[in-house]
Kinemage of the C-alpha trace (Angstrom):
@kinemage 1
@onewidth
@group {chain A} dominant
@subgroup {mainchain}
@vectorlist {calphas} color= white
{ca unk a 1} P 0.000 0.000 0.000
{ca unk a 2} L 1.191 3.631 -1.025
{ca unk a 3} L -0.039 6.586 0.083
{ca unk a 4} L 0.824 9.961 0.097
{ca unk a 5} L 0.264 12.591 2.378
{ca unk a 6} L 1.121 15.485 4.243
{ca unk a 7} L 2.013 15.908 7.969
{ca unk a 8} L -1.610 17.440 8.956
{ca unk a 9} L -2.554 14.252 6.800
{ca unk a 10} L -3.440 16.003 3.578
{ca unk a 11} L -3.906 14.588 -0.202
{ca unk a 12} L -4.999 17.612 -1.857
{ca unk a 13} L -4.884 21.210 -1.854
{ca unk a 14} L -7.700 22.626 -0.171
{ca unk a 15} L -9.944 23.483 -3.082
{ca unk a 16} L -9.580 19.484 -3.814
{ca unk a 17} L -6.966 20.196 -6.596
{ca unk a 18} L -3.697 18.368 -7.164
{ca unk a 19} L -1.064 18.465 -4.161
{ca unk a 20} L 2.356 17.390 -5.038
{ca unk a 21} L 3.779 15.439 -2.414
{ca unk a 22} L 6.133 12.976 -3.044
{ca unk a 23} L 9.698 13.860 -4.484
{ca unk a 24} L 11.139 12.349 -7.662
{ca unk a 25} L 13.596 9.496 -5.895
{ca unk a 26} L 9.925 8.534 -4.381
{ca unk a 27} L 8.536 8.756 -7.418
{ca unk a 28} L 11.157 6.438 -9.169
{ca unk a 29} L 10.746 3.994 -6.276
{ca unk a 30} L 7.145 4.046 -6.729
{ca unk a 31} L 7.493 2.693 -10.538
{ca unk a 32} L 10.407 0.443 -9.706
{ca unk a 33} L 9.342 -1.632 -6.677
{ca unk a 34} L 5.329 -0.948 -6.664
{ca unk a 35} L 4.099 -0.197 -10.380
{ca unk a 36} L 6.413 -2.691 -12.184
{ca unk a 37} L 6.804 -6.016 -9.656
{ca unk a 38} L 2.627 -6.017 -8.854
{ca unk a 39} L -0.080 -6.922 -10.857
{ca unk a 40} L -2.869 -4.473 -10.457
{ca unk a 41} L -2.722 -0.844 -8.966
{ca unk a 42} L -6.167 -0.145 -7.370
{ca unk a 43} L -7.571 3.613 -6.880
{ca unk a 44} L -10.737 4.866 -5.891
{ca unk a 45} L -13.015 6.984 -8.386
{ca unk a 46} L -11.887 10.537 -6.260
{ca unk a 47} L -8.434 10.082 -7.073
{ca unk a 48} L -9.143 9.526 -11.099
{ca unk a 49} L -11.419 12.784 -11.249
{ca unk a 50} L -9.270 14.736 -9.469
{ca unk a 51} L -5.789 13.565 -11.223
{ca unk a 52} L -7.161 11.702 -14.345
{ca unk a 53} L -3.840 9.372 -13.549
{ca unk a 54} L -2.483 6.969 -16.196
{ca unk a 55} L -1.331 3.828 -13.541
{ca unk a 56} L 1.521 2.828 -15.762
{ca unk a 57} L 5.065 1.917 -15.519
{ca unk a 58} L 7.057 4.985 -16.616
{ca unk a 59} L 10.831 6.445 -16.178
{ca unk a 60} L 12.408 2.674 -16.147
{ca unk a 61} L 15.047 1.554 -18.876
{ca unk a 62} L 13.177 -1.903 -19.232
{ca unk a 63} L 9.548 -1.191 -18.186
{ca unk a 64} L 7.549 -4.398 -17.210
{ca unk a 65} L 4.315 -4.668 -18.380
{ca unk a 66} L 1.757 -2.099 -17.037
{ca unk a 67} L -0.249 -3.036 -14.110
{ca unk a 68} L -4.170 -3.783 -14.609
{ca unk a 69} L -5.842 -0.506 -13.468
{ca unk a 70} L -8.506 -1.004 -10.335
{ca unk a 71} L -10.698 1.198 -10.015
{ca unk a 72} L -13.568 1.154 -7.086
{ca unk a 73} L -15.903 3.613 -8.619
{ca unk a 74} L -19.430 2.402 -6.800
{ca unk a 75} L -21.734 4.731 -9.034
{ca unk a 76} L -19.560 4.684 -12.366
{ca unk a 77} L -18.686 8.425 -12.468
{ca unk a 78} L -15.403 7.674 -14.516
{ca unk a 79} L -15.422 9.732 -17.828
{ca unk a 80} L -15.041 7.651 -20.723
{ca unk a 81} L -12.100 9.953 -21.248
{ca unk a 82} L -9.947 9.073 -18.511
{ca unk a 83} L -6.410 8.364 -19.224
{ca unk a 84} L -6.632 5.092 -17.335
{ca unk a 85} L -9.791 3.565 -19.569
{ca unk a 86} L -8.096 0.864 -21.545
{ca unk a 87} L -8.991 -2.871 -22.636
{ca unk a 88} L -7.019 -3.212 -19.125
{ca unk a 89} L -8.696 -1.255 -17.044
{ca unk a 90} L -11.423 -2.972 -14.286
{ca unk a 91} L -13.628 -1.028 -13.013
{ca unk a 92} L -15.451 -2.542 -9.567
{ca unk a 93} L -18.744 -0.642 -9.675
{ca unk a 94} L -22.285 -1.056 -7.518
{ca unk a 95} L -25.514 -2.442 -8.655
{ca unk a 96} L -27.741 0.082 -10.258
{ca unk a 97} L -25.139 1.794 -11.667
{ca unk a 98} L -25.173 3.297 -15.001
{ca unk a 99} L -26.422 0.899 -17.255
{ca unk a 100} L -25.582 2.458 -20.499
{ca unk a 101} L -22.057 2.865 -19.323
{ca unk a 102} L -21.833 -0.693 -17.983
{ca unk a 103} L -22.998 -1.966 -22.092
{ca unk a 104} L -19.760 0.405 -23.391
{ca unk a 105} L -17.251 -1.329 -21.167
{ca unk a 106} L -18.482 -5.345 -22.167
{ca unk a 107} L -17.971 -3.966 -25.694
């Protein structure tokens, strides 16, 4: 589990917007011994619509493969624009969700 934070425990600016914490040599660590030696990387559906984040393996000479995106997203608010919605991607939604969306992602 990764998480990032501030002191006054923190994940965002105060408006919601994007709050860099984490320095680059955390970053790098992040993709080396997290993204690229595990098999999925699961986020909830806040953290997509406020970062619209890829989940990939990036910034290694020899990349593994990417990680299966997770995504707990209960009442299927992702955009169908997100950088993360691939063939990959799983999306763990509730019942009663959209149903319209739910048809695009068997397609």
């Amino acid at each position: 589990l990764k998480k990032a934070q501030t002191v006054d425990g923190r994940t965002a600016n105060d408006d919601g917007s994007f709050l860099k914490i984490t320095s680059p040599e955390q970053d790098a660590w992040s993709h080396e011994f997290l993204r690229a030696r595990h098999d999925a990387i699961l986020v909830g559906v806040g953290t997509l619509l406020r970062d619209d984040p890829l989940l990939t393996v990036r910034n290694m000479p020899n990349p593994s493969p990417n990680p299966y995106p997770i995504i707990l997203d209960p009442h299927l608010k992702i955009p169908l624009t997100a950088k993360v919605v691939r063939p990959s991607t799983i999306i763990i939604t509730a019942p009663g969700s959209d149903a319209e969306k739910r048809k695009i992602g068997r397609a």
